[in-house]
PDB file of N, CA, C, O and CB in Angstrom:
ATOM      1  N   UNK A   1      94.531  80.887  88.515  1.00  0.00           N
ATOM      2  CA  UNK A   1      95.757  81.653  88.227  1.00  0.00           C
ATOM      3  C   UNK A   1      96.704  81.605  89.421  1.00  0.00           C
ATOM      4  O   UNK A   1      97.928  81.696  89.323  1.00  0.00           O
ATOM      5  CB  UNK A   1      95.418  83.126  87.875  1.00  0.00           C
ATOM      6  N   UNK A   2      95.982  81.443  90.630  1.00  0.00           N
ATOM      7  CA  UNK A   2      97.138  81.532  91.589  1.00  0.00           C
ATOM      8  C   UNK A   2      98.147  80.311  91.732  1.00  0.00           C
ATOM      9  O   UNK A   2      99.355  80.262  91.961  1.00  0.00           O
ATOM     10  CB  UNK A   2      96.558  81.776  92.932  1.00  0.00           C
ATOM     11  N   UNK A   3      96.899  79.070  91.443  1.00  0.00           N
ATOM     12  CA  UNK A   3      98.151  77.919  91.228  1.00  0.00           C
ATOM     13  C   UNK A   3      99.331  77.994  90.024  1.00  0.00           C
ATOM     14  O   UNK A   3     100.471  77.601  90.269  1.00  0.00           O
ATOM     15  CB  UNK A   3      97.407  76.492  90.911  1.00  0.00           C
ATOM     16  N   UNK A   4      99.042  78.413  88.995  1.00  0.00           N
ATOM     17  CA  UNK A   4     100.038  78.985  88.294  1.00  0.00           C
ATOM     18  C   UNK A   4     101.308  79.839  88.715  1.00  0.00           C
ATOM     19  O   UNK A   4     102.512  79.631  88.565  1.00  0.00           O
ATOM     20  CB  UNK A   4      99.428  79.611  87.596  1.00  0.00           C
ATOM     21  N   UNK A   5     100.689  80.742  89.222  1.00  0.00           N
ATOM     22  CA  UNK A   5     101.583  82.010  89.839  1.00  0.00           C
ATOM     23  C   UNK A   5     102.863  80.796  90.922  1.00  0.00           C
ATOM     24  O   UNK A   5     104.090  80.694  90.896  1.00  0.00           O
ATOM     25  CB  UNK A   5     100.163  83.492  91.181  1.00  0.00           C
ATOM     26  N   UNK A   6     102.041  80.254  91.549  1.00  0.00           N
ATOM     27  CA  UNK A   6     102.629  79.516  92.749  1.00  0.00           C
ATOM     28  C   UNK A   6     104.160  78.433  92.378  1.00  0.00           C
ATOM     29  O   UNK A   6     105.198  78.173  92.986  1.00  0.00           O
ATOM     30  CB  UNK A   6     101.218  78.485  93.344  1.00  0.00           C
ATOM     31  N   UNK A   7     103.411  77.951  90.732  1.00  0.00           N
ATOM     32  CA  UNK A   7     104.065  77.329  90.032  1.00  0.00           C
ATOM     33  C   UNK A   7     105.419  77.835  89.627  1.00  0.00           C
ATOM     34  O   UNK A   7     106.556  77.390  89.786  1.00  0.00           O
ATOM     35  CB  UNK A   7     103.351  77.102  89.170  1.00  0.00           C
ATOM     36  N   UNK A   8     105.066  78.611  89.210  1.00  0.00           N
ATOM     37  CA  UNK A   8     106.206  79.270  88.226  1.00  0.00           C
ATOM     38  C   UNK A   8     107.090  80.044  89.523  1.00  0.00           C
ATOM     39  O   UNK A   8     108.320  80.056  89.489  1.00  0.00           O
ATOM     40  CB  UNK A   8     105.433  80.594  86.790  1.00  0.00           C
ATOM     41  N   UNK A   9     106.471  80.556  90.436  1.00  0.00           N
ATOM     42  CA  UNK A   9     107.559  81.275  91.840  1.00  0.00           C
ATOM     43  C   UNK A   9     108.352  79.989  91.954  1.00  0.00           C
ATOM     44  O   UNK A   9     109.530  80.011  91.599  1.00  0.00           O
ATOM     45  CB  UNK A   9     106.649  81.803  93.723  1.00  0.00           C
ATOM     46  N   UNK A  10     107.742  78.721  92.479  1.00  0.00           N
ATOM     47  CA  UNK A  10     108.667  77.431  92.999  1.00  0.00           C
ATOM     48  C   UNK A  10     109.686  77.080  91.989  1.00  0.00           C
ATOM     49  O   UNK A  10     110.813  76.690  92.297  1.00  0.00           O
ATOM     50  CB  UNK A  10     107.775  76.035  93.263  1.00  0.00           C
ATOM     51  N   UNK A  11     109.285  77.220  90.826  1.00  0.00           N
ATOM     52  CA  UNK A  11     109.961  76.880  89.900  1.00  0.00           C
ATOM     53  C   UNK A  11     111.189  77.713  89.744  1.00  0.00           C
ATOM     54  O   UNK A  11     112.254  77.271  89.313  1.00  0.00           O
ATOM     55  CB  UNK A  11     109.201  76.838  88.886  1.00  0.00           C
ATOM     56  N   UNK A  12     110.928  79.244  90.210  1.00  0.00           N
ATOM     57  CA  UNK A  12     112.118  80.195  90.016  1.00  0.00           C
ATOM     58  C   UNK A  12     112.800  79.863  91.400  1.00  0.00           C
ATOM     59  O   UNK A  12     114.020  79.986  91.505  1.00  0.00           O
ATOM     60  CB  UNK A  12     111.697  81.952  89.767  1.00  0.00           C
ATOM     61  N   UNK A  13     112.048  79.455  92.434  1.00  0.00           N
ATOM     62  CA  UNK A  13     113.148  79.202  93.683  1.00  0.00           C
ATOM     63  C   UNK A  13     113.935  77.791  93.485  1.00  0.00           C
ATOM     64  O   UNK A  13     114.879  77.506  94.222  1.00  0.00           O
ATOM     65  CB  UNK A  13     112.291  79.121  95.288  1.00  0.00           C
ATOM     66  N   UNK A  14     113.550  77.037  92.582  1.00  0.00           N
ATOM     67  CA  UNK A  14     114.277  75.372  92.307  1.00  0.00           C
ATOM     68  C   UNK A  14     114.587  75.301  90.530  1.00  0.00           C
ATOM     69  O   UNK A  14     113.968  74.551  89.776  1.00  0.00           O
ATOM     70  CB  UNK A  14     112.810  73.760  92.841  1.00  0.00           C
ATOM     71  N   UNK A  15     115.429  76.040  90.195  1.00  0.00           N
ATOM     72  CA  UNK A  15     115.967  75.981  89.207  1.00  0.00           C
ATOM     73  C   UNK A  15     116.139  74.964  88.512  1.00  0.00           C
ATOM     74  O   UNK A  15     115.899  74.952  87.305  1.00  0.00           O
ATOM     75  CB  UNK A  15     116.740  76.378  89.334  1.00  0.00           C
ATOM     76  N   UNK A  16     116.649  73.806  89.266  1.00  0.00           N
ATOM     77  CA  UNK A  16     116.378  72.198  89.021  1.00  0.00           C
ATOM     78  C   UNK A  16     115.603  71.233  88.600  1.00  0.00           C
ATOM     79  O   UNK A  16     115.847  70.049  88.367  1.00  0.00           O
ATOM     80  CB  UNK A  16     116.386  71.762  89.682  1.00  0.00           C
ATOM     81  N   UNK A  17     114.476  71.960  88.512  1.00  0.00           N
ATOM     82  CA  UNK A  17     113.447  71.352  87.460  1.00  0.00           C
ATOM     83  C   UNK A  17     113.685  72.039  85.956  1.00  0.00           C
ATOM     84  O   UNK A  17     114.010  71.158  85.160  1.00  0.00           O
ATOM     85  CB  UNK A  17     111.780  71.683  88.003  1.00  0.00           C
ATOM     86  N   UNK A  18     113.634  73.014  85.503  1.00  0.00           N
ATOM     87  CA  UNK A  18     113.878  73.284  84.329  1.00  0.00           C
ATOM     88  C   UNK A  18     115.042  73.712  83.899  1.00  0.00           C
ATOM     89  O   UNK A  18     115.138  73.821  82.677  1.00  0.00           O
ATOM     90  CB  UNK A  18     113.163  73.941  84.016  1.00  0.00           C
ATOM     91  N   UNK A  19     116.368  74.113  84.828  1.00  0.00           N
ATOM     92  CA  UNK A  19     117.754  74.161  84.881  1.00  0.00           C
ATOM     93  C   UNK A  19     118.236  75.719  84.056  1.00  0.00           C
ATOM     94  O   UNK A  19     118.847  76.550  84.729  1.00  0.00           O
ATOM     95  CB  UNK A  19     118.351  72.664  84.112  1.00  0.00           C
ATOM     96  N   UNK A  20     117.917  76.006  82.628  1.00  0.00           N
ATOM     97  CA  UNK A  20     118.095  77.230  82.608  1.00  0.00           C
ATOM     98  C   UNK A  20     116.466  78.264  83.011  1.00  0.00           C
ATOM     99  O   UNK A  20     115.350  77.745  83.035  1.00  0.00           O
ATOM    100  CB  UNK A  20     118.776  77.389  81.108  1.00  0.00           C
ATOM    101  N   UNK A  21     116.712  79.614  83.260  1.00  0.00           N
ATOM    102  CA  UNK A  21     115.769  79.969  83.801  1.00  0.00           C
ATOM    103  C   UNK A  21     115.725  81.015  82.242  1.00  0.00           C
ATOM    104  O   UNK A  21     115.603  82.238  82.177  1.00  0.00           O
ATOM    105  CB  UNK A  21     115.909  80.477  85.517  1.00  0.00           C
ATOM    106  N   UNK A  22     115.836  80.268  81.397  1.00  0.00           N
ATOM    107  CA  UNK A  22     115.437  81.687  79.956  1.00  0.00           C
ATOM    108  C   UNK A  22     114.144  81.136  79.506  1.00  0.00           C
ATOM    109  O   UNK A  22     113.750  81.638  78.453  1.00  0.00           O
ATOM    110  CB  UNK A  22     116.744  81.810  78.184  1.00  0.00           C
ATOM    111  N   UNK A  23     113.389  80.245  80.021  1.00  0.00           N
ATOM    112  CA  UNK A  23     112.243  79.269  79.455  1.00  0.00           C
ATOM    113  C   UNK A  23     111.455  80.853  79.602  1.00  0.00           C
ATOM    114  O   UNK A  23     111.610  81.865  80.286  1.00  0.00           O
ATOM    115  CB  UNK A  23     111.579  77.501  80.561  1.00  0.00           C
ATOM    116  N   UNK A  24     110.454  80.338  78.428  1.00  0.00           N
ATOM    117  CA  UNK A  24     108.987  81.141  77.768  1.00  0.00           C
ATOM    118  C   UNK A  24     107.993  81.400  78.675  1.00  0.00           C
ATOM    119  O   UNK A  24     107.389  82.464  78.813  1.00  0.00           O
ATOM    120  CB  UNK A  24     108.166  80.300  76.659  1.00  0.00           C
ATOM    121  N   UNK A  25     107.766  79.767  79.655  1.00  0.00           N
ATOM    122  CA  UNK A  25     107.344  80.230  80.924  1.00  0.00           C
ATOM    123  C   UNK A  25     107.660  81.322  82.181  1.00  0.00           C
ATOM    124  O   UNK A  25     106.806  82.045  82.695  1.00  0.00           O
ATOM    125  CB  UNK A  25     107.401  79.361  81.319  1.00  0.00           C
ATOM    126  N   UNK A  26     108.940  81.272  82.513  1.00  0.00           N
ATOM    127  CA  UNK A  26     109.298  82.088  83.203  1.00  0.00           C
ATOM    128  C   UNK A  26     109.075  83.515  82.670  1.00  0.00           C
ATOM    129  O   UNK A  26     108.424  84.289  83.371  1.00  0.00           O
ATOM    130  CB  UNK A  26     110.448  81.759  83.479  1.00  0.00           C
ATOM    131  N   UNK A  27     109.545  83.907  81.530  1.00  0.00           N
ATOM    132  CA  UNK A  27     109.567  85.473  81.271  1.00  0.00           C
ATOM    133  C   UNK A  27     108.422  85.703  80.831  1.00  0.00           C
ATOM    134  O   UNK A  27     108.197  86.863  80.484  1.00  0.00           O
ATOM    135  CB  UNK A  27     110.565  86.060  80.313  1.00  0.00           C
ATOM    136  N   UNK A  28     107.285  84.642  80.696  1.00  0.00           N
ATOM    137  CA  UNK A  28     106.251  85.530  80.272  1.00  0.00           C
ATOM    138  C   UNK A  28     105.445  85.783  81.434  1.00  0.00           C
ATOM    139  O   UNK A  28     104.543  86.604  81.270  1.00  0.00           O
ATOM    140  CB  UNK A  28     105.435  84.998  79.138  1.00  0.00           C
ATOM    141  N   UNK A  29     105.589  85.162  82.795  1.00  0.00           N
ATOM    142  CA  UNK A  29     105.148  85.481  83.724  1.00  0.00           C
ATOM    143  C   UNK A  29     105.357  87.219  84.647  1.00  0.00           C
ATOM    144  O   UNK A  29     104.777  87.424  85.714  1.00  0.00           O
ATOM    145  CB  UNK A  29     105.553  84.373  84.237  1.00  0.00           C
TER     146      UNK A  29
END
């Protein structure tokens, strides 16, 4: 789980991989 967690933080600090931040991933975290 923490690599997850780790995932999805980087992902909210680099917007640029998934570009809008309304993805299923993000808010269900």
């Amino acid at each position: 789980l923490e690599s997850l967690v780790t995932v999805i933080r980087a992902r909210r600090e680099d917007p640029t991989e998934i570009g809008p931040t309304d993805t299923p991933a993000d808010t269900g975290a």
